[in-house]
Every structure is written in C-alpha cells, then in structure tokens.
C-alpha positions in Angstrom: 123.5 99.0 117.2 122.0 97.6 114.0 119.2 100.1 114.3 121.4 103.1 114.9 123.2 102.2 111.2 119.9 101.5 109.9 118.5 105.2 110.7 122.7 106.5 109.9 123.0 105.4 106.3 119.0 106.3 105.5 119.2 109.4 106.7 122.9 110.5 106.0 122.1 114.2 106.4 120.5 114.0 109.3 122.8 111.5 111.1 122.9 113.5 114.5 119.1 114.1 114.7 118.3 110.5 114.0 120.9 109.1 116.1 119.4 111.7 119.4 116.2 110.9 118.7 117.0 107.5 118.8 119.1 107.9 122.2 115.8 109.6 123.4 113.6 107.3 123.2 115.7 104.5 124.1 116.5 105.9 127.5 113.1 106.5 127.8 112.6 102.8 127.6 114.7 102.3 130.0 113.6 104.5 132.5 109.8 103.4 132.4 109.9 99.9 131.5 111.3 99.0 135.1 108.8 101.6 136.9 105.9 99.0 135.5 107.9 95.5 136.0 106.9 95.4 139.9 103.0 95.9 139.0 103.5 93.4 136.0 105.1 90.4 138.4 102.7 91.6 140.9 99.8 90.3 138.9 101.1 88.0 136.8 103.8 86.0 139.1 107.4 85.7 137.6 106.5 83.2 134.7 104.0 84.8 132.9 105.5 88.4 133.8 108.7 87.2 131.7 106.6 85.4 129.0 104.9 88.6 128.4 108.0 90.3 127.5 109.2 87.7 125.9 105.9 87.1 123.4 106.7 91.3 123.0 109.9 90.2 121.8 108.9 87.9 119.5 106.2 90.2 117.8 109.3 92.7 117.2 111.0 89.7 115.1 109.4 90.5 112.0 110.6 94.3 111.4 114.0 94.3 110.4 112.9 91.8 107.6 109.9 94.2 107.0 112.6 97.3 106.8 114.8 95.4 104.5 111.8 94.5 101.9 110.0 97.5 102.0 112.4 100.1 103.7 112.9 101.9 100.0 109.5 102.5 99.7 108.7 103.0 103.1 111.9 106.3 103.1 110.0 107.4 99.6 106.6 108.0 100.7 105.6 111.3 100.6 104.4 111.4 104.2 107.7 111.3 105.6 109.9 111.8 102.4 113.4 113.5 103.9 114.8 115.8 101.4 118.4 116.0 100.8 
C-alpha cells in the first residue's frame, strides 16, 4: 500500500497508469514466484529455501529510505523526467 501512494502522489497525472503498472507486475510476482518455490526447497531443504527469501527481504530494506533521500532527484532526472 505504501508503494502504491508512493508512485500516486509522484506521479499525480498519471495515477492510473502507475497504479496498473504496478498491479501488473505485482501479479506477476505472484504468479511465478510459487512456480520456482518447489525447485527452490527441492535443492535447498526448507531452511535455507526460506532464508533465501528472507536475506531477499532484507536486501529490499534499504529502498524506501533510499526513495525518501534521493526520490526528488531521482523523479527530476532527465532519463525519466514525467512532464506535467
């Protein structure tokens, strides 16, 4: 949910589009990450399979503090400047 605000109030004009986009690729997500869990368990057993996702968790920790630093100057480049 926090996401979805994030993407709503930076780009206000584009609300919809973000927020599809966003659906998109989080239902893809969810419809591959479970097609590779069996393979993942498979080879790593049940502790290490949920450690791995968990260590992936913990690398995604950092962003939304990296977003609120530099997320002004991050929407102003001019690679992917939106103009309103």
């Amino acid at each position: 949910m926090a996401s979805t605000m994030y993407l709503i109030d930076a780009y206000t004009v584009y609300a919809a589009s973000v927020t599809a986009s966003s659906t998109i690729f989080r239902c893809l997500s969810a419809t591959f990450l479970p097609l590779a869990g069996p393979a993942m368990y498979s080879r790593l057993g049940v502790g290490w399979g949920t450690s791995l996702l968990g260590f992936i968790s913990l690398a995604f920790i950092p962003f939304p503090f990296i977003f609120y630093v530099y997320g002004q100057r991050i929407r102003e480049t001019k690679r992917i400047k939106v103009d309103i």
